[in-house]
ZAZASE-155389 format. One record per atom (N, C-alpha, C, CB): residue in three letters; y, x, z. Coordinates in steps of 0.001 Angstrom, whole numbers, padded with zeros to 6 digits, always signed. Last residue first. Glycine has a CB too. Example, Ala and Ser with C-alpha at 12.3 -4.5 7.8 and 13.67 -1.06 7.14 Angstrom:
BEGIN
SER-002250+012850+007080/SER-001060+013670+007140/SER+000030+012900+007870/SER-000598+014084+005725/ALA-005690+013190+007800/ALA-004500+012300+007800/ALA-003300+013200+007800/ALA-004473+011308+009046/
// end
This chain:
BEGIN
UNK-024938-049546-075904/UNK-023934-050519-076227/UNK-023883-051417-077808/UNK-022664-049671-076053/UNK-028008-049027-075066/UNK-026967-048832-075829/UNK-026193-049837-076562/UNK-027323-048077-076563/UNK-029487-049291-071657/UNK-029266-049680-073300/UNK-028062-049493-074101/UNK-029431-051051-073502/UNK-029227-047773-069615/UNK-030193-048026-069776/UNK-030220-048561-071278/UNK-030556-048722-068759/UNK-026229-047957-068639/UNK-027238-046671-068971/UNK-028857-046218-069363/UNK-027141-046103-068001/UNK-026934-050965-067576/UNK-025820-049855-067861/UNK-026576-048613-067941/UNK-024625-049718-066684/UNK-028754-052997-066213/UNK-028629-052820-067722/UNK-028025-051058-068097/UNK-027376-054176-068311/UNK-030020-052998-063659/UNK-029172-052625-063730/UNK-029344-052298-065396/UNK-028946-051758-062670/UNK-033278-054625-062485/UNK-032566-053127-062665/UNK-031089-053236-063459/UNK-033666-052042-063674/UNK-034308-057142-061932/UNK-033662-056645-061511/UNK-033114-054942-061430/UNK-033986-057179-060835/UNK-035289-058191-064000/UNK-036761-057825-063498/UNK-036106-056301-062426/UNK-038169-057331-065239/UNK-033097-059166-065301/UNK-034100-060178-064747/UNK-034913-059397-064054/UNK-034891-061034-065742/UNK-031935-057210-066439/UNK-031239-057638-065207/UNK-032439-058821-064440/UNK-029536-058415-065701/UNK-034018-056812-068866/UNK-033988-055791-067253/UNK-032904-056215-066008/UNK-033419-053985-067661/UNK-033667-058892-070595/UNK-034522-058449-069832/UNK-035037-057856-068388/UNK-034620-058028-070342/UNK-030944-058591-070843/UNK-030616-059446-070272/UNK-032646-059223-069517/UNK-029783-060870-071325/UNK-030782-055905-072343/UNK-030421-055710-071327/UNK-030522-057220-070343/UNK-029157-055049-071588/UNK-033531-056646-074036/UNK-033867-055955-073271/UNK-032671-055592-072336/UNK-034491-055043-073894/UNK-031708-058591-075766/UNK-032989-059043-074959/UNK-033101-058114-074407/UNK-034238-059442-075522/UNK-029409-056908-076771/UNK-028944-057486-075675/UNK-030417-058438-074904/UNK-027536-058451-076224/UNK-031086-055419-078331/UNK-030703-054879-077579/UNK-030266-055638-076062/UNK-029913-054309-078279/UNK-032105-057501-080363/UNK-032779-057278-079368/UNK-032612-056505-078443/UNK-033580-057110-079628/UNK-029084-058034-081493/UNK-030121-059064-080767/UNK-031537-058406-079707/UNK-030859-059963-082175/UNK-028686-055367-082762/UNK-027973-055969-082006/UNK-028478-057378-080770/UNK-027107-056285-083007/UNK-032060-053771-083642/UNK-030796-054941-083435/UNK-030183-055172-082676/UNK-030899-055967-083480/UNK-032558-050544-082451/UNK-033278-051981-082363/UNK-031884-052837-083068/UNK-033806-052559-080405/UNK-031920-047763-082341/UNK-033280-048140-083354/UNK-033133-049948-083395/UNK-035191-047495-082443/UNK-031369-047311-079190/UNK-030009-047690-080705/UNK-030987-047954-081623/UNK-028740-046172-081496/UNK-032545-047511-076948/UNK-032981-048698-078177/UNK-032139-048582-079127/UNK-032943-050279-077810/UNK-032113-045238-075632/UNK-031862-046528-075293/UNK-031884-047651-075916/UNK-031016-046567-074943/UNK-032077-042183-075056/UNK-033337-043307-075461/UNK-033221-044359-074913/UNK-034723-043001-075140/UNK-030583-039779-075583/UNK-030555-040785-074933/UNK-031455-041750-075805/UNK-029176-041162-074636/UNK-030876-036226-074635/UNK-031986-037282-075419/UNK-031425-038635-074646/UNK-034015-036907-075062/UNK-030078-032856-075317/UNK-029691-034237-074460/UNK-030179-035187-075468/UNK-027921-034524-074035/UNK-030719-029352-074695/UNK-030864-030238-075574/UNK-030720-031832-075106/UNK-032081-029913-076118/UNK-028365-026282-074828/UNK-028801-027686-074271/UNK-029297-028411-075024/UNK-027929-028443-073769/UNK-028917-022527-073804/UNK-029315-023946-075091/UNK-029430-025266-074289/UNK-031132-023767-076044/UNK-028240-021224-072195/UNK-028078-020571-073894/UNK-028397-021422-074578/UNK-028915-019358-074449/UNK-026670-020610-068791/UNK-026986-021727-070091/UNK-026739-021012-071194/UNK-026039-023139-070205/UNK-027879-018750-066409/UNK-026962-019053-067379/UNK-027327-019661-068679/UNK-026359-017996-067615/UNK-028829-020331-063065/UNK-028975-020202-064467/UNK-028173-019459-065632/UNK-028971-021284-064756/UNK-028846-019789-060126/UNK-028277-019306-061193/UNK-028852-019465-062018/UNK-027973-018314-061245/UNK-030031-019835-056654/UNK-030125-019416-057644/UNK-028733-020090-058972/UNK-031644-019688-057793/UNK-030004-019028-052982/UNK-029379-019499-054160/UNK-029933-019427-055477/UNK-028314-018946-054244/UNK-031523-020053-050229/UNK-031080-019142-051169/UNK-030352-019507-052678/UNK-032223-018438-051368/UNK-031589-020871-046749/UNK-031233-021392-048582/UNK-031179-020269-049099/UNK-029703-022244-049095/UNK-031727-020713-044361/UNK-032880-020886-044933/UNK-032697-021384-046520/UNK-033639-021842-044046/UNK-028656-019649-043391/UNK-029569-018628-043799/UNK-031061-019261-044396/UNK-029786-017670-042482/UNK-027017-021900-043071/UNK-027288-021193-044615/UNK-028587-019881-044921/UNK-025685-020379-044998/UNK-027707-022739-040975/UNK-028142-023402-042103/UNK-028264-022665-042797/UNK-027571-024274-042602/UNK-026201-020340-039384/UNK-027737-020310-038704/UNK-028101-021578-040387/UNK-027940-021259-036267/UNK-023334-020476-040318/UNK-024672-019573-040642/UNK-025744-019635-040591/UNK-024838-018785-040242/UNK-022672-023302-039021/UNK-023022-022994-040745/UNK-023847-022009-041168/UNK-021863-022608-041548/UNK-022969-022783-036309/UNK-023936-023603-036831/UNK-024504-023356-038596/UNK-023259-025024-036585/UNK-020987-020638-036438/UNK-021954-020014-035803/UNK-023294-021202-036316/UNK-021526-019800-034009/UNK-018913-022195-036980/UNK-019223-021401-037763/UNK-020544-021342-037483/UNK-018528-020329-037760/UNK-019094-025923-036706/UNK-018782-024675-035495/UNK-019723-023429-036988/UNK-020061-025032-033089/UNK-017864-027725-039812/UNK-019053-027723-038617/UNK-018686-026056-037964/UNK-021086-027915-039446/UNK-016121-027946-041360/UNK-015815-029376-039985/UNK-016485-028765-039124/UNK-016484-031209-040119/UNK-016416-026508-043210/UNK-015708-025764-042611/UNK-015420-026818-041083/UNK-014431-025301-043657/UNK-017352-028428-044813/UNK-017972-026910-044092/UNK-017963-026662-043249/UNK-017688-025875-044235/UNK-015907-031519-044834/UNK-016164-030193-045079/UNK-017335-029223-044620/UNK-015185-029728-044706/UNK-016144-035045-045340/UNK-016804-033834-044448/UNK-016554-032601-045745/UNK-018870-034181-043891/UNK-013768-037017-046411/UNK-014639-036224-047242/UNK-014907-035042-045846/UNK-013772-035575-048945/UNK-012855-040121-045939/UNK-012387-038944-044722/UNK-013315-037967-045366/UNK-012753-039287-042779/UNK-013097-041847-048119/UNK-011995-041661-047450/UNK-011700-040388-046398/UNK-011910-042804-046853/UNK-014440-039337-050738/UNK-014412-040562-049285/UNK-013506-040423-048977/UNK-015223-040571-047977/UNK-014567-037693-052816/UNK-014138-039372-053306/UNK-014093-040023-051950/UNK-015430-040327-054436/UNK-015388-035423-052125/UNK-014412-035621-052434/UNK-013790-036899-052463/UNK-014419-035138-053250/UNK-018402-035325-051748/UNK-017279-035371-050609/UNK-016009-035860-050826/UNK-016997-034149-050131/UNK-019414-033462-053770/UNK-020336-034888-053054/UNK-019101-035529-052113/UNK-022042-034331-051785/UNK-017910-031471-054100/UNK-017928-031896-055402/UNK-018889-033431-054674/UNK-018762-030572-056758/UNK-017999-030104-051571/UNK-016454-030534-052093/UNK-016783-031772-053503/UNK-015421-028740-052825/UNK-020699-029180-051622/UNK-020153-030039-050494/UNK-018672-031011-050793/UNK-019854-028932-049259/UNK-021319-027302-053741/UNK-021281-028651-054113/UNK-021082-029841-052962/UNK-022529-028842-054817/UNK-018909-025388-052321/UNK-018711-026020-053617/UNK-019510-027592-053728/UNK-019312-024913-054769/UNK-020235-025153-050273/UNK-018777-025335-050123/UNK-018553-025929-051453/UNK-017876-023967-049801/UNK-022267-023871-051415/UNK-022838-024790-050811/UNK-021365-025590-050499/UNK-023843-024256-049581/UNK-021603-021187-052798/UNK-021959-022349-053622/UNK-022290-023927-052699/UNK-023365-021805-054484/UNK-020562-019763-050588/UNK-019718-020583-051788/UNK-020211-021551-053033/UNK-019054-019567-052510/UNK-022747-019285-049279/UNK-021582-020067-048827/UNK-021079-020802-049660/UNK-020617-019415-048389/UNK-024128-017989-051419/UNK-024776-018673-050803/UNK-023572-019728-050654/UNK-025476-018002-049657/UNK-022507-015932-051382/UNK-022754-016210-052233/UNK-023749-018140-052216/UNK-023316-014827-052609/UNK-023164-014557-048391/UNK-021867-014814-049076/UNK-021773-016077-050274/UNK-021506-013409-049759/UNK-025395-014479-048681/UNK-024987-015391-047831/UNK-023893-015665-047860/UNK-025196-015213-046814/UNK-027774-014104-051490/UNK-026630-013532-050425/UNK-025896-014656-049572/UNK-025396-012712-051276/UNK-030268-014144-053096/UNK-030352-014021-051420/UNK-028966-013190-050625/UNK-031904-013007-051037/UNK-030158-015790-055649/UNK-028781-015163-055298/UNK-029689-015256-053400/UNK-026795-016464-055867/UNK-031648-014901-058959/UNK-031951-015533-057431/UNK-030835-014736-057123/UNK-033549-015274-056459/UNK-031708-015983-062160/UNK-031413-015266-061177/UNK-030837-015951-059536/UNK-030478-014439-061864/UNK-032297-016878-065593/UNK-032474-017081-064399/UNK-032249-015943-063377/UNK-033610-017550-064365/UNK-031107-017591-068920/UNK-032035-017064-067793/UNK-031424-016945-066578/UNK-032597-015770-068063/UNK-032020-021149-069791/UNK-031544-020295-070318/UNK-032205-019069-069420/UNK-030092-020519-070433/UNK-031177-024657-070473/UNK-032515-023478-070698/UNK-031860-022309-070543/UNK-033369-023406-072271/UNK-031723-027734-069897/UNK-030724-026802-069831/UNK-031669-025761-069693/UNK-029611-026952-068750/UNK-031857-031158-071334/UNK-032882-029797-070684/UNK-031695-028728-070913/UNK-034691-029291-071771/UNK-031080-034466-070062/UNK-030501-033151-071010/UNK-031745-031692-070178/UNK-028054-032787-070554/UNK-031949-037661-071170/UNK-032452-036860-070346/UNK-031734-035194-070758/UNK-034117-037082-070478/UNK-032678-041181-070331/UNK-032100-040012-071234/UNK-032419-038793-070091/UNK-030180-040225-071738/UNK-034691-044199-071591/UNK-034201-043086-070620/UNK-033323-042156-071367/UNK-035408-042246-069967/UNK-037095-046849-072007/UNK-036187-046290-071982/UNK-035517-044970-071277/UNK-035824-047050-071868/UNK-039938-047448-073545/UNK-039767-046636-072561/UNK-038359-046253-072777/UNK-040754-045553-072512/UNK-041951-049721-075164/UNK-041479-048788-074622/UNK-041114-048385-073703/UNK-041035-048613-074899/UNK-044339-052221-076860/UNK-043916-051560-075626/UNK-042973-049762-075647/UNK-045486-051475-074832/UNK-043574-053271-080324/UNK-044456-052995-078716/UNK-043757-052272-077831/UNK-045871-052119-078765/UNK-043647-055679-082760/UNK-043073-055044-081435/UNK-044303-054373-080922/UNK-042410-056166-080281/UNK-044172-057817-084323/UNK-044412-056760-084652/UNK-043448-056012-083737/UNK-044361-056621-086031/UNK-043331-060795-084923/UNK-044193-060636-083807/UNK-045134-058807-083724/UNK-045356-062106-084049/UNK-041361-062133-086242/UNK-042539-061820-086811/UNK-043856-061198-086087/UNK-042158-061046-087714/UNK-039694-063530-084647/UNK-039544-063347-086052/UNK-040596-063080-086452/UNK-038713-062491-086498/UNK-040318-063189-081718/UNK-040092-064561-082185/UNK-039981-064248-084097/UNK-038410-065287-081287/UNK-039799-060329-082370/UNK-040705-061165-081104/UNK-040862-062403-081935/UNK-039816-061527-079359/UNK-036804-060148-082036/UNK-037928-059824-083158/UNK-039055-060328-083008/UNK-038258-058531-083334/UNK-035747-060208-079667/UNK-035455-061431-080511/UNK-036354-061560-081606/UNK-034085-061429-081060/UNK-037704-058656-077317/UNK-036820-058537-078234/UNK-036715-059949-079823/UNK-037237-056943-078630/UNK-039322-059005-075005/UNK-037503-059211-074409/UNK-036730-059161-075987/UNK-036715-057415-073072/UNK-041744-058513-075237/UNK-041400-059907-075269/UNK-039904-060070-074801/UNK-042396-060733-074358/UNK-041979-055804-074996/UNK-041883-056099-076382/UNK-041223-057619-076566/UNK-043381-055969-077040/UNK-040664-054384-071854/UNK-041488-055374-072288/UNK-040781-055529-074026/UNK-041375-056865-071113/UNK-039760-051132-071298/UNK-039378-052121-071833/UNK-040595-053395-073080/UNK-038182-051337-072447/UNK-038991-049456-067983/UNK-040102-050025-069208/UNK-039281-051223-069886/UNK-041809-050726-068489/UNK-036561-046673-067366/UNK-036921-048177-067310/UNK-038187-048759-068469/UNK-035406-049003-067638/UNK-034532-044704-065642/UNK-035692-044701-066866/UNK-036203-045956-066699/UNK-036970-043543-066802/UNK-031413-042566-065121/UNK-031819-043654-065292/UNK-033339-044344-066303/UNK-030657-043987-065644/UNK-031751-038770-066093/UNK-031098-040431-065745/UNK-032016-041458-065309/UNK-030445-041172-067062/UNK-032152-036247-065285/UNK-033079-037198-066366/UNK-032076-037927-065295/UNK-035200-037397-066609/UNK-032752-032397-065808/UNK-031451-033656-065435/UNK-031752-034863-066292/UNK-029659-033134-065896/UNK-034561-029613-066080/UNK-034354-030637-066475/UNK-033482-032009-065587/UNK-035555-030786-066824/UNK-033821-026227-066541/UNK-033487-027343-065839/UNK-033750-028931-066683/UNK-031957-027061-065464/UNK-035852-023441-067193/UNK-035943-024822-067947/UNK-035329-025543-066597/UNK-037729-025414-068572/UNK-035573-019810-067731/UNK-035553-020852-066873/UNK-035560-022274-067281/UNK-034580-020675-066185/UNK-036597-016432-068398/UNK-035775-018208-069003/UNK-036580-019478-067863/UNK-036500-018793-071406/UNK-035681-013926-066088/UNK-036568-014130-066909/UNK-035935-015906-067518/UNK-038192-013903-066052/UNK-033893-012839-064777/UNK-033650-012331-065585/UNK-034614-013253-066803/UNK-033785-010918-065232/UNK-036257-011815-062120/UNK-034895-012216-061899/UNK-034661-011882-064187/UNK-033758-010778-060217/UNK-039087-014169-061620/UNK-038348-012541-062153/UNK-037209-013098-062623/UNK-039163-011465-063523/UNK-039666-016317-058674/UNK-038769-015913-060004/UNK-038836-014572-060592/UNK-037322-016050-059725/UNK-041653-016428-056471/UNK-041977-016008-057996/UNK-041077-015695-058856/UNK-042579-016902-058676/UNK-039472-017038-054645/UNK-040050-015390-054567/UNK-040643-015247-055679/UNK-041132-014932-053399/UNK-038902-019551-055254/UNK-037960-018883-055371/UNK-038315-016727-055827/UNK-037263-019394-053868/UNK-041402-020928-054584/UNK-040715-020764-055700/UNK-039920-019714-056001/UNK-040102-021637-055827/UNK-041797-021312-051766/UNK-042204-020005-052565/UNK-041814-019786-053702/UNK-043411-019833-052753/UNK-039831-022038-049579/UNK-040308-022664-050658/UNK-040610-021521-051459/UNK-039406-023670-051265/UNK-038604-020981-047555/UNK-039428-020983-047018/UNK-040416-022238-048614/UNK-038967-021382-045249/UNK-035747-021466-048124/UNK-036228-020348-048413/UNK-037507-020381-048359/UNK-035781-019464-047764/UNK-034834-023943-050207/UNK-035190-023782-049076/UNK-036022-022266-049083/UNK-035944-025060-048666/UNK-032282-023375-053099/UNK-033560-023837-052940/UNK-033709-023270-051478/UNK-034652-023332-054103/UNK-029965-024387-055440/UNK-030146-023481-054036/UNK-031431-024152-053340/UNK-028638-023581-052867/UNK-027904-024132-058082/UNK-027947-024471-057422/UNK-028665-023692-055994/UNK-028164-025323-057980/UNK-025818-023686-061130/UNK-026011-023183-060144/UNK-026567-024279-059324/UNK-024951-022532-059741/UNK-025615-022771-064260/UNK-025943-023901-063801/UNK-026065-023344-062353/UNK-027167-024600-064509/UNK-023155-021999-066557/UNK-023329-021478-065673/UNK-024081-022677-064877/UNK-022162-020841-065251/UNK-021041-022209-068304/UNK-021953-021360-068898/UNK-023407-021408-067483/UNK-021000-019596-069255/UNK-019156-024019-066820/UNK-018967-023310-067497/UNK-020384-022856-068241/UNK-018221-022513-066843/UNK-021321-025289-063890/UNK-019723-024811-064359/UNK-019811-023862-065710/UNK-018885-023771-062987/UNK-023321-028029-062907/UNK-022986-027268-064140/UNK-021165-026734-064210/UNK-023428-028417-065505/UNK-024559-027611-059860/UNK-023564-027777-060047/UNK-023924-027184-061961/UNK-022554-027043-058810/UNK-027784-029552-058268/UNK-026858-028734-059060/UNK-025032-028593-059504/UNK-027466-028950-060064/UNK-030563-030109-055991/UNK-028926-030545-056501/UNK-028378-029255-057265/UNK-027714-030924-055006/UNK-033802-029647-057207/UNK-032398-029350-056213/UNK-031350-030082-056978/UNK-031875-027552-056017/UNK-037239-029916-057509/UNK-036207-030314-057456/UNK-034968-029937-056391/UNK-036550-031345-057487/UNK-039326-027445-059017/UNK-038308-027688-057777/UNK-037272-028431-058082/UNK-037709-026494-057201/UNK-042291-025980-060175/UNK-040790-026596-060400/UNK-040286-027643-058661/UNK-040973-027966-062203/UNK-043958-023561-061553/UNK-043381-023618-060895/UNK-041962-024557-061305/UNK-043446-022460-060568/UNK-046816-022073-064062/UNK-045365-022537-063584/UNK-044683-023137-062381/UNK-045068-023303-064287/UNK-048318-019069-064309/UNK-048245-020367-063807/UNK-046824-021383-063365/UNK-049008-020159-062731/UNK-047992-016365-064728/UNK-048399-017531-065959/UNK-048570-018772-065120/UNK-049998-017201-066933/UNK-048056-014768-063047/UNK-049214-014753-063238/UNK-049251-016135-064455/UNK-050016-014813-061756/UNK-044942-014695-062814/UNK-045769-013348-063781/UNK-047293-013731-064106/UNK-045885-011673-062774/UNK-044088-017840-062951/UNK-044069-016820-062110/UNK-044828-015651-063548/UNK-045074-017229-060391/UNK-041745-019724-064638/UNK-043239-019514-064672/UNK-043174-018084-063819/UNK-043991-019426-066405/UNK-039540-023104-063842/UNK-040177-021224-064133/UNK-041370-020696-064039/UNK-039701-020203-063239/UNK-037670-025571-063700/UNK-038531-024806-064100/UNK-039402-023842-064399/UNK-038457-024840-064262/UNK-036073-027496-061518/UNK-035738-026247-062362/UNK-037265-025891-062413/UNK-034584-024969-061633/UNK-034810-030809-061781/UNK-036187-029784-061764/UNK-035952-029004-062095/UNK-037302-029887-062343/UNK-031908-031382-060518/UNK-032041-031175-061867/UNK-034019-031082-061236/UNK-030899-029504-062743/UNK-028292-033335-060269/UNK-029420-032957-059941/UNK-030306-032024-060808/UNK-029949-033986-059706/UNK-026365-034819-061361/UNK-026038-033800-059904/UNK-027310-032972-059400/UNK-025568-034845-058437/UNK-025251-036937-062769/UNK-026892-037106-061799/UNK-026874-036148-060831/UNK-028473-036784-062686/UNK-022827-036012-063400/UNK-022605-037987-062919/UNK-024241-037619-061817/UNK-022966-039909-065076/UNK-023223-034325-064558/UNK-022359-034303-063264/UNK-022647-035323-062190/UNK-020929-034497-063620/UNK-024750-035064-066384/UNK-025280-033607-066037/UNK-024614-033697-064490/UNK-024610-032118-067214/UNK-022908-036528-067865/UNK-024085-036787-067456/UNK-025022-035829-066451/UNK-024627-036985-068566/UNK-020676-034708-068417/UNK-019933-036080-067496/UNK-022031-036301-067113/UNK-018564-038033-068953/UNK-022032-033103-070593/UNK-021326-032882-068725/UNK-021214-033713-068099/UNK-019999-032442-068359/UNK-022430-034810-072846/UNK-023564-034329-071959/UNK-023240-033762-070439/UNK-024250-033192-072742/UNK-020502-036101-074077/UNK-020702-037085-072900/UNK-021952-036446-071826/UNK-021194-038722-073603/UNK-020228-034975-076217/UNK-019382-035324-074970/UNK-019468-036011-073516/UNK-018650-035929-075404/UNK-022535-035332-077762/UNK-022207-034382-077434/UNK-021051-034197-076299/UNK-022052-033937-078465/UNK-024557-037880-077198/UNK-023202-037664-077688/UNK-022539-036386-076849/UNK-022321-039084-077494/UNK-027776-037499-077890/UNK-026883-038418-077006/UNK-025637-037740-077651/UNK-027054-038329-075135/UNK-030080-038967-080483/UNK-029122-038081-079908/UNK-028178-038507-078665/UNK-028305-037725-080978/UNK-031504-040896-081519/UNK-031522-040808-079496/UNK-030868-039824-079639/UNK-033053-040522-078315/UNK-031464-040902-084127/UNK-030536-042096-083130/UNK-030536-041947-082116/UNK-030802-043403-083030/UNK-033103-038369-084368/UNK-031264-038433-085281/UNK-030676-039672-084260/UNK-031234-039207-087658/UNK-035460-037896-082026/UNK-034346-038204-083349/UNK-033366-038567-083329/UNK-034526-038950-084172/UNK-035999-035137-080528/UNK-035235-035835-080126/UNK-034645-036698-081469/UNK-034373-035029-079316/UNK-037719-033569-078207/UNK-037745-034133-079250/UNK-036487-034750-079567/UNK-038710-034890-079249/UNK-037738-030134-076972/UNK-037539-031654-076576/UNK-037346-032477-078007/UNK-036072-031861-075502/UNK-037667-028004-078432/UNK-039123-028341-078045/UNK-038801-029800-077532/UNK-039897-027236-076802/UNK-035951-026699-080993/UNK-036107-026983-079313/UNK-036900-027819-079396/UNK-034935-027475-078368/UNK-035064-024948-083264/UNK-036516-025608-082985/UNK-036695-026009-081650/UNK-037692-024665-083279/UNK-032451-024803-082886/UNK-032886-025594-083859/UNK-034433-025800-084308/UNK-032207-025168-084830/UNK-030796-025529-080238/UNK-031697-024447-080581/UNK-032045-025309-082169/UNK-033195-024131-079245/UNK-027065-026131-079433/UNK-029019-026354-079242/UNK-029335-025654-080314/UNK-029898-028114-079392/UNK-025289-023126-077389/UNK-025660-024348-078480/UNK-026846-024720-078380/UNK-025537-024066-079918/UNK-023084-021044-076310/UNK-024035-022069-075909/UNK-024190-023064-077058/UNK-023572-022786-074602/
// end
């Protein structure tokens, strides 16, 4: 698994995000758009919850969502997992006042997970991925709901309108776009900016 060296997400040398920190992000959102183009050339996207293990992106779509029936099994798939995204007024940066050569942006990050694709219509298979990301949402409560809490006969009759799918990851590309480009001064204007216009600084500007 590596990035591509013509990958299509942009990304300069300062919005790199930090190669360590792309799982913990991928985990932390839990989520993704998965991407795919059916045979007739038209694409197709679906938001689901995800799990990233290993090589391996898994999540599980409503059966009765057609998506799933366009997949060719085998064919490249595009997850996209986007954070936290915020506007950023020009009048929040200390520069502003210096010479008055600013403009408007757009903060965010974002990792694309690419690779190929396969539909899981087993129920077996099914189970264990839904047990999985049930354990991985659950874990941290004081009393964490299982699966296994609810009457079998209920779990089957759910699982049967999910199906599963599968990525396997061949290229990540991760974009944090949080002003590292700007001064120390105007970084902290756009986090004292955005607590004013009440959003939450953290993951939004770079330290």
């Amino acid at each position: 698994m590596s990035s591509t060296p013509d990958a299509s997400l942009y990304v300069p040398r300062f919005n790199a995000m930090d190669a360590g920190g792309v799982r913990p992000f991928v985990d932390a959102v839990a989520t993704a758009q998965l991407v795919t183009v059916g045979e007739d050339g038209i694409p197709d996207a679906t938001f689901l919850p995800v799990l990233w293990d290993g090589d391996r992106l898994v999540g599980h779509l409503a059966r009765a969502n057609p998506h799933w029936r366009r997949i060719v099994d085998g064919s490249p798939a595009l997850a996209i997992v986007t954070g936290p995204d915020a506007y950023v007024s020009p009048s929040w940066y200390a520069t502003k006042r210096e010479h008055g050569k600013v403009v408007p942006t757009w903060n965010y990050s974002v990792v694309h997970l690419r690779g190929r694709i396969t539909v899981h219509d087993d129920a077996t298979w099914v189970r264990g991925l839904v047990t999985r990301l049930t354990d991985r949402h659950e874990s941290a409560r004081d009393e964490p709901w299982a699966v296994t809490d609810a009457p079998a006969d209920y779990v089957e009759k759910n699982l049967r309108p999910i199906v599963g799918v599968e990525v396997v990851v061949e290229s990540v590309e991760a974009k944090a776009k949080l002003s590292q480009n700007r001064s120390d001064a105007d970084r902290a204007g756009v986090a004292t900016g955005l607590v004013a216009d009440g959003r939450d600084a953290d993951g939004l500007v770079a330290p």
